[in-house]
C-alpha positions in Angstrom: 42.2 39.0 -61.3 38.9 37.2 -60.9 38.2 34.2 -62.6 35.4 33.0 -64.6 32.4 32.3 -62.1 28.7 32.0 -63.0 26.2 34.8 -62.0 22.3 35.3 -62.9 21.5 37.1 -66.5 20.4 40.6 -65.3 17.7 40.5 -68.2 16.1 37.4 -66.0 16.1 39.0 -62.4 12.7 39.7 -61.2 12.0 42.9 -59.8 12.3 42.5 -55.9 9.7 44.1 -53.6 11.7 46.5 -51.5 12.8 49.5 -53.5 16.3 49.2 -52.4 17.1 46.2 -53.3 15.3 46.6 -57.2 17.8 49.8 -57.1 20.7 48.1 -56.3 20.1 45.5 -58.9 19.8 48.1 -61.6 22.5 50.8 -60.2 25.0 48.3 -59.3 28.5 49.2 -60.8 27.8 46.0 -63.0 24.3 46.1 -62.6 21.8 46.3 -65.6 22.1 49.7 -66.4 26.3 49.6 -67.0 26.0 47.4 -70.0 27.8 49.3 -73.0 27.9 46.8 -75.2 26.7 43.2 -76.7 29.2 41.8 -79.4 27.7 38.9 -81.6 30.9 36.8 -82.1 31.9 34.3 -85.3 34.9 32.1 -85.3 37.2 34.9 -86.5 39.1 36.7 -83.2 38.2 40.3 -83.3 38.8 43.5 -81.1 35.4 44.8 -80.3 35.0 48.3 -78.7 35.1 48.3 -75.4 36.8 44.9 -74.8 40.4 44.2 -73.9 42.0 41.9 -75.9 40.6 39.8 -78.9 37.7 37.5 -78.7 35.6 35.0 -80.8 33.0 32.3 -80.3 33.9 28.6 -80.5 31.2 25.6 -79.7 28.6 28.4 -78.3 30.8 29.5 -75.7 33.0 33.4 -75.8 37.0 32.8 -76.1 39.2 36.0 -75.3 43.3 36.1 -75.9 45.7 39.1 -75.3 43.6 39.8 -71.8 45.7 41.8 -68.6 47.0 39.7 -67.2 45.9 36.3 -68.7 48.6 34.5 -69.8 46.2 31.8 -71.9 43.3 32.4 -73.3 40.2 32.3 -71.5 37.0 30.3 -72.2 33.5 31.6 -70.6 30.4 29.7 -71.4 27.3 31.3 -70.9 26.8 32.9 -67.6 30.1 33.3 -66.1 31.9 36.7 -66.1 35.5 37.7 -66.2 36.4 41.0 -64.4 39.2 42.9 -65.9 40.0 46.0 -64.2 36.7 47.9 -63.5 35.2 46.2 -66.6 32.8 42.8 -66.0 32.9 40.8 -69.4 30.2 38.2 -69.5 29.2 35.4 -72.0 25.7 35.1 -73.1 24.2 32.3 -75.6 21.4 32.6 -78.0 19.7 30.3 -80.2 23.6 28.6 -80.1 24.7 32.1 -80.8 27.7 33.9 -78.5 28.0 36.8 -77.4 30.5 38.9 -74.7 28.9 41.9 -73.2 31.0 44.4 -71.5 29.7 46.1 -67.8 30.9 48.9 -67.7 30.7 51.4 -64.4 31.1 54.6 -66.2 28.3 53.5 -69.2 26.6 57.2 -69.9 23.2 54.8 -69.2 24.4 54.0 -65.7 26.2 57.6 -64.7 23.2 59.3 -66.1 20.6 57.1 -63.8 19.2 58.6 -60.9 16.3 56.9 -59.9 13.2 54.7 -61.3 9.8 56.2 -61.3 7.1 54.6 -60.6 3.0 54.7 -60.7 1.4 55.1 -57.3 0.7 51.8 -55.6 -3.3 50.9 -56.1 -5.1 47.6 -54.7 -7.4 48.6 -57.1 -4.9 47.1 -59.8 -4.8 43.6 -58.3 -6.9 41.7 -60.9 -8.3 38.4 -60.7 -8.1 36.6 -63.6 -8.8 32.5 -64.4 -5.5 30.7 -66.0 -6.2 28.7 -69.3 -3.3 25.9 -70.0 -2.3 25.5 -73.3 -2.6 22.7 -75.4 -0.1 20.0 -75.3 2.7 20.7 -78.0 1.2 23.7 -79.0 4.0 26.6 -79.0 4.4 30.7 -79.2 6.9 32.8 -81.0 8.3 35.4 -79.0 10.0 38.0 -81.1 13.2 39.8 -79.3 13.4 44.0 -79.6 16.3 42.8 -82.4 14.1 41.1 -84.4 15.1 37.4 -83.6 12.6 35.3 -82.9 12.3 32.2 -81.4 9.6 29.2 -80.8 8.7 28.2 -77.0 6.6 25.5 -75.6 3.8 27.3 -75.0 2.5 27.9 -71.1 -1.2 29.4 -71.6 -3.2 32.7 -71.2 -4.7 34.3 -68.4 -8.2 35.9 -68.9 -9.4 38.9 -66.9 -10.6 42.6 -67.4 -8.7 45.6 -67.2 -10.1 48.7 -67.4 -13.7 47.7 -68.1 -12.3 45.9 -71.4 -11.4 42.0 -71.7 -8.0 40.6 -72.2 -7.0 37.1 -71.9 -2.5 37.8 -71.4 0.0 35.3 -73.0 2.0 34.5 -70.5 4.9 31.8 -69.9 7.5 30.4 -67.2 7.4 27.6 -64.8 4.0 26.7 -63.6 5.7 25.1 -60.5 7.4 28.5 -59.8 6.3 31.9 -61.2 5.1 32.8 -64.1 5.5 36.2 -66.5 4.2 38.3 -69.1 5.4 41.1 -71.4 2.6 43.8 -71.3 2.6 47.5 -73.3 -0.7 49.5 -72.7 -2.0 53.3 -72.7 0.6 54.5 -71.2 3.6 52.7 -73.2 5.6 55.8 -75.2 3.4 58.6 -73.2 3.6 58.4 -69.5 6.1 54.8 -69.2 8.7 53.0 -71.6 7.1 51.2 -74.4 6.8 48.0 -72.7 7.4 46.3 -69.0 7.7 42.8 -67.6 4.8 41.6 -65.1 5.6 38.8 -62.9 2.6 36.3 -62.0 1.9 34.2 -59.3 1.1 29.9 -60.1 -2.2 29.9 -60.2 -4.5 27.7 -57.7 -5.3 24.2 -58.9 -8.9 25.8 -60.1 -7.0 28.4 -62.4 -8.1 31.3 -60.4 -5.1 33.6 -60.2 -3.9 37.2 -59.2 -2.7 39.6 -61.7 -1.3 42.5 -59.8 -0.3 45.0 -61.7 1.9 46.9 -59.3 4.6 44.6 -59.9 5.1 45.3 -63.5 8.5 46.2 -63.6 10.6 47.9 -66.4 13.1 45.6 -68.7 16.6 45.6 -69.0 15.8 47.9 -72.2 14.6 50.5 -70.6 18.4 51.2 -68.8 20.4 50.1 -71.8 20.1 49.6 -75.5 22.2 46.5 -75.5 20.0 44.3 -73.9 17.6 42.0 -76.6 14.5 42.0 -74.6 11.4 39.9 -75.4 8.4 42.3 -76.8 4.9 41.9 -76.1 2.7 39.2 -78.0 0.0 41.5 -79.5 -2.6 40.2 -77.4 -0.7 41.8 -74.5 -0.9 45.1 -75.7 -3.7 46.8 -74.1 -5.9 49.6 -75.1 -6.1 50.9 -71.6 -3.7 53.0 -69.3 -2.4 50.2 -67.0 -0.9 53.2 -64.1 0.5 50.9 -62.2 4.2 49.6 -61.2 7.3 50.7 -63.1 7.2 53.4 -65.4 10.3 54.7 -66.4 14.1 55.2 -66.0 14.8 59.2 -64.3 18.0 60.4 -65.9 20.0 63.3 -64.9 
């Protein structure tokens, strides 16, 4: 049996470039899309469906007993991932909240997936925009598709015009390294899942920055309903059709 190792959040993996490798992320047998279930724990040790054994949550991190296998019981802290049989269970923390998901290969949401459509790719949806910094100790609430919301330092907005009509995006990351926004637009709910993640460039030391819109990228929602995915601020949801990047999830 494995052990407990630590691997990347699939909800915080950027959407690669090359088309294979974005599909592999997503179609993997524990990629995104095989997540069957999130289980909020408590102290009390608890089957949950899906999961072998019983599990609980002590000090933030995800305890399971009675695993194949396992003679002890087994600790995970946020991050690592216990493989048992075909199933990958992984600890998540929220807020000081645990949870264990369960990866599943046979998840209707992965079996069913057969591809990821996507908006032709258009220079013409590169936009330049001019980064504003936020104020010192100001902050943002970003509300989860669950409801939970929590506060973050805020990182600043990015103004620019899209579609003849001017935005200014709420956007936040690491200025030394990239930084993101949460975008829904014309097409959200008609021609592309309600919402889609848009990684950003740092901008230049003068604020000038890209915004290219062929790298908006779906979310972890769009492949599974167990994922708690950040929704766009309301000043990120556009008016205009944005048809670029991403657009949605092809299912058999």
């Amino acid at each position: 049996m494995t052990s407990p190792v630590s691997t990347p959040d699939a909800a915080a993996v950027e959407a690669p470039s090359a088309t294979d490798q974005r599909w592999a992320v997503v179609s993997a047998p524990h990629g995104t899309a095989a997540l069957r279930h999130t289980h909020w724990l408590d102290a009390e040790p608890r089957a949950y469906d899906g999961a072998p054994g019983l599990w609980r949550g002590e000090d933030g991190r995800v305890v399971g007993t009675g695993l194949p296998g396992e003679a002890s019981e087994v600790t995970l802290s946020a991050g690592e991932h216990l493989d048992v049989g075909a199933l990958r269970l992984k600890a998540i923390n929220r807020g000081g909240a645990p949870a264990l998901r369960v990866f599943d290969p046979e998840a209707p949401g992965r079996t069913s997936l057969r591809g990821i459509l996507s908006f032709p790719e258009d220079d013409a949806w590169a936009v330049a925009g001019v980064f504003h910094p936020a104020a010192e100790g100001q902050s943002i609430v970003i509300e989860s598709v669950d409801g939970y919301e929590r506060e973050e330092p805020a990182v600043g907005t990015i103004a620019l015009e899209v579609g003849g009509e001017a935005v200014e995006l709420t956007v936040w990351g690491d200025l030394d390294d990239e930084l993101e926004a949460v975008i829904a637009d014309g097409t959200s709910n008609v021609d592309a899942y309600r919402f889609r993640f848009l990684p950003i460039d740092v901008p230049a030391a003068d604020g000038t920055v890209t915004v290219d819109f062929n790298r908006a990228y779906l979310p972890p929602c769009a492949f599974s309903d167990h994922y708690v995915c950040p929704l766009p601020p309301l000043n990120n949801r556009l008016a205009v059709r944005v048809e670029a990047g991403e657009r949605i999830a092809d299912r058999a």
